[in-house]
C-alpha positions as CSV (number, residue, x, y, z in Angstrom):
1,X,-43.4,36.0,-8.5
2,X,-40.0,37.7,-9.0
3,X,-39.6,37.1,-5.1
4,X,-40.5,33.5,-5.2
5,X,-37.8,32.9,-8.2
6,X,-35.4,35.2,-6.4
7,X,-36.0,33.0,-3.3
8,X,-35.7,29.4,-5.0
9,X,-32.2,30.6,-6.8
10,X,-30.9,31.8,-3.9
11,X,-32.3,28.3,-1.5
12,X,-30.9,26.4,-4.5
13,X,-27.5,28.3,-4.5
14,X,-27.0,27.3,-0.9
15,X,-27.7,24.0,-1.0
16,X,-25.1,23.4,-3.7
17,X,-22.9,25.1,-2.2
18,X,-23.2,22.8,1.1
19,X,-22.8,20.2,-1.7
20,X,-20.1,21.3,-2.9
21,X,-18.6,21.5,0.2
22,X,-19.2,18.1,1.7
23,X,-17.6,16.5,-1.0
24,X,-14.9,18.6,-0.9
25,X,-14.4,17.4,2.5
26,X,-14.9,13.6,1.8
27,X,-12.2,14.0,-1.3
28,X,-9.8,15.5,0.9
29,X,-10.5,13.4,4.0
30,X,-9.8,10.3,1.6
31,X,-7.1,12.1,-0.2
32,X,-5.0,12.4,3.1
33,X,-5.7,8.9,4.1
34,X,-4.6,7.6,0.8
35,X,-1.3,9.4,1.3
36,X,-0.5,8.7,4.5
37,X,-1.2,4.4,3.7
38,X,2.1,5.3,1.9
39,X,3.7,6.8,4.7
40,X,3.3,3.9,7.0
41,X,3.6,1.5,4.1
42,X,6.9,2.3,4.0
43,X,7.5,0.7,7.7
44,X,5.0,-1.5,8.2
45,X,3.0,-3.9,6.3
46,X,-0.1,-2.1,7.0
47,X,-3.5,-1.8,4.7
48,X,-5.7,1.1,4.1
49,X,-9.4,0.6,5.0
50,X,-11.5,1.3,2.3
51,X,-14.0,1.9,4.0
52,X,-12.7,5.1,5.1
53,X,-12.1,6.0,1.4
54,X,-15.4,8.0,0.3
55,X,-15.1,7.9,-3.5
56,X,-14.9,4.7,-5.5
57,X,-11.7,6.2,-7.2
58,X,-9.5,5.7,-4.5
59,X,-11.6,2.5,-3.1
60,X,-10.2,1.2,-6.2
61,X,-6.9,2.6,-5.6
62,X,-6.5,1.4,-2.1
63,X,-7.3,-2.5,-2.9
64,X,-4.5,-2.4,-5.6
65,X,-2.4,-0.8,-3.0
66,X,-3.5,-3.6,-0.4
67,X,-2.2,-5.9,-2.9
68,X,1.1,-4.2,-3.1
69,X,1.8,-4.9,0.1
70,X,1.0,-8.1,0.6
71,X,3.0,-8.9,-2.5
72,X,5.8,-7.1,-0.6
73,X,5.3,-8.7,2.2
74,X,5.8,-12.1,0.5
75,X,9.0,-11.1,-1.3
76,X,10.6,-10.1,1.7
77,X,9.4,-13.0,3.4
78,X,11.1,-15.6,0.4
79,X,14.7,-13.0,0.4
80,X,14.7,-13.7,4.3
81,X,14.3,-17.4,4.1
82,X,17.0,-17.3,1.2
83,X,19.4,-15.2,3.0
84,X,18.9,-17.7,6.1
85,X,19.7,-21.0,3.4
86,X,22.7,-19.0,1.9
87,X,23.8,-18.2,5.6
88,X,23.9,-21.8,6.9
89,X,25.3,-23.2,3.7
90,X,28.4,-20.8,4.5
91,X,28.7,-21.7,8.0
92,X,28.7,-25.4,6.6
């Protein structure tokens, strides 16, 4: 009986461990592609997938960030097409 319990601890021990380990994995995976969305951002108007985002944390995270962007991406958009009016009405 001992041996049995013994046996079932230790089976259970390593299977949370693996646990533990996978989703230490999938944080980290969608840790560094959360971080590195801001590192392109920065030069591009590129998303972040969220499908490659495994926890709903940062799923969450990345639409508001896909939001950001676009939102950028419109500002600069309107300052271009008012420098360009402000540049012809000099020239004028």
């Amino acid at each position: 009986m001992r041996i049995y319990s013994l046996g079932i601890a230790a089976l259970t021990s390593i299977v949370l461990i693996l646990v533990l380990i996978k989703s230490f994995a999938t944080f980290h995976r969608a840790f560094a592609n959360f971080v590195m969305f801001f590192y392109r951002c920065k030069r591009q108007y590129q998303k972040i997938d969220t499908r490659q985002l495994g926890f709903a944390e940062f799923k969450s995270l990345a639409e508001l960030a896909n939001e950001m962007v676009e939102s950028r991406q419109d500002i600069e958009a309107r300052l271009a097409s008012v420098e360009a009016e402000l540049a012809s009405k000099k020239v004028t």
